[in-house]
DOBAMAR-793630 format. One record per atom (N, C-alpha, C): residue in three letters; x negated, y, z. Coordinates in steps of 0.2 Angstrom, whole numbers, padded with zeros to 4 digits, always signed. Last residue first. Example, Ala and Ser with C-alpha at 12.3 -4.5 7.8 and 13.67 -1.06 7.14 Angstrom:
<sites>
ser-0064-0011+0035/ser-0068-0005+0036/ser-0064+0000+0039/ala-0066-0028+0039/ala-0062-0022+0039/ala-0066-0016+0039/
</sites>
This chain:
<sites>
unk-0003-0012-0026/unk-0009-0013-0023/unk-0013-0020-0028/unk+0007-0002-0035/unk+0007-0004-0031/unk+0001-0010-0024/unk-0003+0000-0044/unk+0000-0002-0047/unk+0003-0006-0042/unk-0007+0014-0043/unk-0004+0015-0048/unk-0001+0009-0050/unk-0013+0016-0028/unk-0007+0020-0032/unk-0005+0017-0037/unk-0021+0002-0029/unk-0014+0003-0024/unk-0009+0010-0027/unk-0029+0006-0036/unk-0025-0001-0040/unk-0018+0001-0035/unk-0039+0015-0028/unk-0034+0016-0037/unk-0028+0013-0037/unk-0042+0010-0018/unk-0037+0012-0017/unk-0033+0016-0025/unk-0050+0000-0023/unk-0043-0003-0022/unk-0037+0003-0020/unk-0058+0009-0030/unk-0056+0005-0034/unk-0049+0002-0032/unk-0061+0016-0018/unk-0057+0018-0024/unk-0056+0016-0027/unk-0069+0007-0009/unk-0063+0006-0007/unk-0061+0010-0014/unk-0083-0001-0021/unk-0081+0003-0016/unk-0075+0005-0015/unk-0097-0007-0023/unk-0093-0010-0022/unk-0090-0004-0017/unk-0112+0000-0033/unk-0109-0002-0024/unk-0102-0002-0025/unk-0114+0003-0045/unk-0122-0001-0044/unk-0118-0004-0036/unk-0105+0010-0050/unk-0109+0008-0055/unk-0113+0002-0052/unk-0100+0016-0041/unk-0097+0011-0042/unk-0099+0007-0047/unk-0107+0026-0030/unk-0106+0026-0037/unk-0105+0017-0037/unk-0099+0033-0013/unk-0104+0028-0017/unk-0102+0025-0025/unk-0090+0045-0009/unk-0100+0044-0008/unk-0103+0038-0014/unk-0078+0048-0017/unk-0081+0047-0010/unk-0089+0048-0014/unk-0064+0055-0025/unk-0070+0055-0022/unk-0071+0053-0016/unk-0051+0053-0038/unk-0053+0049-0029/unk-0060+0051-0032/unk-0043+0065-0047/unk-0048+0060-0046/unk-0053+0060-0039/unk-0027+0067-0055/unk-0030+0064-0050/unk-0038+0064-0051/unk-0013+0077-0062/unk-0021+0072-0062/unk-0024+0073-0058/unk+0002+0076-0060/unk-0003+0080-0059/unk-0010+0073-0061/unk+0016+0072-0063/unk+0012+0073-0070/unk+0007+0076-0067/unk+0022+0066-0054/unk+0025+0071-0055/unk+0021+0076-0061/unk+0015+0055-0050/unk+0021+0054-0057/unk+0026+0060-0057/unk+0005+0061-0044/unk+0005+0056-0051/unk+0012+0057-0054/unk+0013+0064-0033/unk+0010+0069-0038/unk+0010+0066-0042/unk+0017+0052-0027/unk+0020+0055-0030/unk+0019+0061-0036/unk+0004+0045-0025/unk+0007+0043-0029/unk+0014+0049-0032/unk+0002+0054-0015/unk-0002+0054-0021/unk+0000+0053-0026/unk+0011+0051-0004/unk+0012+0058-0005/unk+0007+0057-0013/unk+0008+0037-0002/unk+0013+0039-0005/unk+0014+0046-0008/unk-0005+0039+0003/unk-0006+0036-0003/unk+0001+0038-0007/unk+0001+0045+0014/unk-0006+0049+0013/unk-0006+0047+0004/unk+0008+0035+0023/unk+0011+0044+0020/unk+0007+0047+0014/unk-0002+0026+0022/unk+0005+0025+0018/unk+0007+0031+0014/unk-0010+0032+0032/unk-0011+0030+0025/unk-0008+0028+0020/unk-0002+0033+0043/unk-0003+0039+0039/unk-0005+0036+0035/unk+0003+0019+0045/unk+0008+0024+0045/unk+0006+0030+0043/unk-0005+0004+0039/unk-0006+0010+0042/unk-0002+0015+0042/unk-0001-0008+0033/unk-0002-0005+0038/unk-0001+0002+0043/unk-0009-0005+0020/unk-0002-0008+0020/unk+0002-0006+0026/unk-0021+0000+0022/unk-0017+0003+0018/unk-0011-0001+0020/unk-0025-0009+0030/unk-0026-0006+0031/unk-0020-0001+0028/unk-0024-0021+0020/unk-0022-0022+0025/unk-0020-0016+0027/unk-0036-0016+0012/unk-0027-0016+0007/unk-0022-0017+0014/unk-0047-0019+0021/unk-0045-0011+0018/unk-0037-0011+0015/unk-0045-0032+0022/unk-0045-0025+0027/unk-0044-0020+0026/unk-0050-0035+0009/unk-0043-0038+0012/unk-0043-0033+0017/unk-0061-0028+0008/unk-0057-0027+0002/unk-0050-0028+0007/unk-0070-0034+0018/unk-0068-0027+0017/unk-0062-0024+0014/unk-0076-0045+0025/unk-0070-0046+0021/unk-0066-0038+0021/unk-0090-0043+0029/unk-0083-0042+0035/unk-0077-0042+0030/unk-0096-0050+0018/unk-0098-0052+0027/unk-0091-0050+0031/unk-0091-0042+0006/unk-0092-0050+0008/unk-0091-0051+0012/unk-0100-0032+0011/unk-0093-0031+0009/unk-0090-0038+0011/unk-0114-0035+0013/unk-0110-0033+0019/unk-0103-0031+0017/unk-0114-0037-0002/unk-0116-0043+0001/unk-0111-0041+0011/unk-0116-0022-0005/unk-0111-0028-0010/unk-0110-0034-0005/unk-0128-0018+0002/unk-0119-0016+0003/unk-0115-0021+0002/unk-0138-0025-0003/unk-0135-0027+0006/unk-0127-0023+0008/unk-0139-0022-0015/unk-0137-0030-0015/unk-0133-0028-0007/unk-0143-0010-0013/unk-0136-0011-0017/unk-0132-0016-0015/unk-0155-0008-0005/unk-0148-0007-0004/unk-0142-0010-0005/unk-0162-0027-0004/unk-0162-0022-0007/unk-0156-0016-0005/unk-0167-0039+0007/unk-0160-0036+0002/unk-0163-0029+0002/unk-0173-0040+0019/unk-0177-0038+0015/unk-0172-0039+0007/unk-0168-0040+0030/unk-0170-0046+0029/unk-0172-0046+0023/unk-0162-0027+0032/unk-0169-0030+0035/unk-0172-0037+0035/unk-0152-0029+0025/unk-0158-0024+0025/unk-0165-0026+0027/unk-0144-0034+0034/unk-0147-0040+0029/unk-0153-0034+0024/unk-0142-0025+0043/unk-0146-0033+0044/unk-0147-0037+0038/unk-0137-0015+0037/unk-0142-0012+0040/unk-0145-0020+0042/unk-0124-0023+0033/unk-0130-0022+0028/unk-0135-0020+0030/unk-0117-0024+0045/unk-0120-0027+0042/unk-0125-0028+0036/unk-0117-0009+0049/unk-0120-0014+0053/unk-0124-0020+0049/unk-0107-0005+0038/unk-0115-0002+0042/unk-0120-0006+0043/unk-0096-0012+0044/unk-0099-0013+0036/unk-0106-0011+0038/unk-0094-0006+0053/unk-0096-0016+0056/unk-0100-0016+0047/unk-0090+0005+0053/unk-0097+0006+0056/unk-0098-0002+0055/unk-0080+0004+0045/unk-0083+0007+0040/unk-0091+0005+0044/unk-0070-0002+0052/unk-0073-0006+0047/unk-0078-0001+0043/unk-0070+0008+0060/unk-0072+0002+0064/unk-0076-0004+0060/unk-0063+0019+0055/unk-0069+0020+0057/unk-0075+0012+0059/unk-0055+0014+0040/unk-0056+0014+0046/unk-0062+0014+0050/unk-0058+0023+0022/unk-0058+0017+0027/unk-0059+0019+0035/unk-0049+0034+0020/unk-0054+0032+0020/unk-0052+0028+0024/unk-0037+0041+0020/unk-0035+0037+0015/unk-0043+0033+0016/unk-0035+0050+0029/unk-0032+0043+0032/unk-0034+0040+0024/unk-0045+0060+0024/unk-0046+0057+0028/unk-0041+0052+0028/unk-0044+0069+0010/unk-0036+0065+0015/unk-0042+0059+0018/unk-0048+0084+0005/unk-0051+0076+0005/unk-0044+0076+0012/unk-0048+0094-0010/unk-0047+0090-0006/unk-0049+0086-0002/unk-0060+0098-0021/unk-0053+0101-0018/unk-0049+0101-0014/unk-0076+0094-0019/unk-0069+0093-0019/unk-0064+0099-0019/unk-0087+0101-0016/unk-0087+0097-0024/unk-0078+0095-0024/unk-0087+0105-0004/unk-0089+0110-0007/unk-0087+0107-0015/unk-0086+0094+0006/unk-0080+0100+0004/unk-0081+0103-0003/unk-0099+0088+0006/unk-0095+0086+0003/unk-0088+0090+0001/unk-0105+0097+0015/unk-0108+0098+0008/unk-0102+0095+0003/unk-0102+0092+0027/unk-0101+0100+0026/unk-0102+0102+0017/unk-0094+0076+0026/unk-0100+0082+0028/unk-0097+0087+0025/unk-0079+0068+0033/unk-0084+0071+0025/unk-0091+0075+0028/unk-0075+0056+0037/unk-0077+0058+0038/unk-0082+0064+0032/unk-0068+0046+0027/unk-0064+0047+0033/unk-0070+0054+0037/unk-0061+0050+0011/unk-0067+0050+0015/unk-0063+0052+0020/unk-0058+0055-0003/unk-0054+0049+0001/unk-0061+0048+0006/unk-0054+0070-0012/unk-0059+0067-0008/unk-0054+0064-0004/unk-0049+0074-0028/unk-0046+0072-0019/unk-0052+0069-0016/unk-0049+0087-0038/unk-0054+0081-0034/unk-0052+0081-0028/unk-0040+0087-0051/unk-0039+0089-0043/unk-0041+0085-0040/unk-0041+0091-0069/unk-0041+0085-0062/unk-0041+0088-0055/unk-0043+0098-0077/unk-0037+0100-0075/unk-0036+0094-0069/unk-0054+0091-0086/unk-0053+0099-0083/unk-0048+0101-0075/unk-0058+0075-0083/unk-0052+0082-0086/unk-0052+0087-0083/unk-0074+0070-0081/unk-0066+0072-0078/unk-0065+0077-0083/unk-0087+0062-0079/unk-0084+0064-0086/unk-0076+0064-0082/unk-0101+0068-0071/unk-0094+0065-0071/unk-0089+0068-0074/unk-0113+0075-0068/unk-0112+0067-0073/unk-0107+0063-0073/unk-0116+0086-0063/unk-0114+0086-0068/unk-0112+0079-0072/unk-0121+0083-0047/unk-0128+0084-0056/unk-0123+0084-0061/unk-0111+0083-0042/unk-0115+0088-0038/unk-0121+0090-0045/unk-0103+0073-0044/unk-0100+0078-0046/unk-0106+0084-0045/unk-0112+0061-0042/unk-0110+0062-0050/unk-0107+0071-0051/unk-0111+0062-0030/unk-0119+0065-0033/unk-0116+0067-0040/unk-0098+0058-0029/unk-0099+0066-0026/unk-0107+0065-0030/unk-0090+0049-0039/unk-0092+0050-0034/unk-0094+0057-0033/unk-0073+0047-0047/unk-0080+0048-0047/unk-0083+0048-0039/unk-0059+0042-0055/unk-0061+0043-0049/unk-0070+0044-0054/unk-0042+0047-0061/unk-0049+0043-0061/unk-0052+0043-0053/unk-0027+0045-0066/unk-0029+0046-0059/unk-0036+0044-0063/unk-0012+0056-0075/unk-0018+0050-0073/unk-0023+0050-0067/unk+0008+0057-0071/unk-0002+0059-0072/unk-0005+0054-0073/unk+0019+0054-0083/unk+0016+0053-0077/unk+0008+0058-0078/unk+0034+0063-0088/unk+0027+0060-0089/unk+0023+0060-0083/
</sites>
């Protein structure tokens, strides 16, 4: 029997307000973690974070439409759009020879009955974020 895979973000795991299974093995999917981020995790597989290059253009592009007076949320979701992040990121993953190894090794637990849950920084409630796709890519190929 397989495992299950969630996901949450890191404030959610820091106040308490992430509904996981005990028995979950929080994998941080961050290409760079802080010091503070280890500490809520069990894990983190850097190659599973997005590329530094699309992470700093994504930056860029919100930090200007920021200033064009968008709100956070809107100028994330919006600087997603702008560098076509999704398709980059699945590309990415497709691509990539340790992100492959990185995604494949997860997938494997999963169906080796272990439970999953992808952490990063942004709550998916209110910002558009690579877990999502890197969800769909373990479990249902991409």
């Amino acid at each position: 029997m397989g495992g299950t895979l969630h996901d949450t973000y890191v404030a959610a795991l820091q106040h308490g307000l992430a509904d996981l299974p005990e028995d979950a093995t929080r994998v941080g999917v961050v290409r760079t973690p802080t010091a503070w981020f280890h500490g809520v995790v069990d894990e983190n597989v850097p190659a599973l974070g997005p590329p530094t290059g699309l992470l700093e253009e994504t930056k860029r592009a919100k930090e200007d439409l920021k200033r064009r007076g968008i709100c956070d949320e809107e100028a994330h979701n919006a600087a997603w759009e702008r560098v076509d992040f999704g398709d980059r990121y699945r590309t990415y993953l497709a691509e990539s020879a340790a992100a492959r190894g990185a995604a494949d090794a997860l997938s494997a637990r999963l169906a080796d009955g272990e439970t999953l849950a992808l952490v990063c920084y942004e709550n998916t409630a209110k910002k558009r974020c690579h877990r999502t796709i890197l969800a769909r890519a373990l479990t249902d190929g991409g």
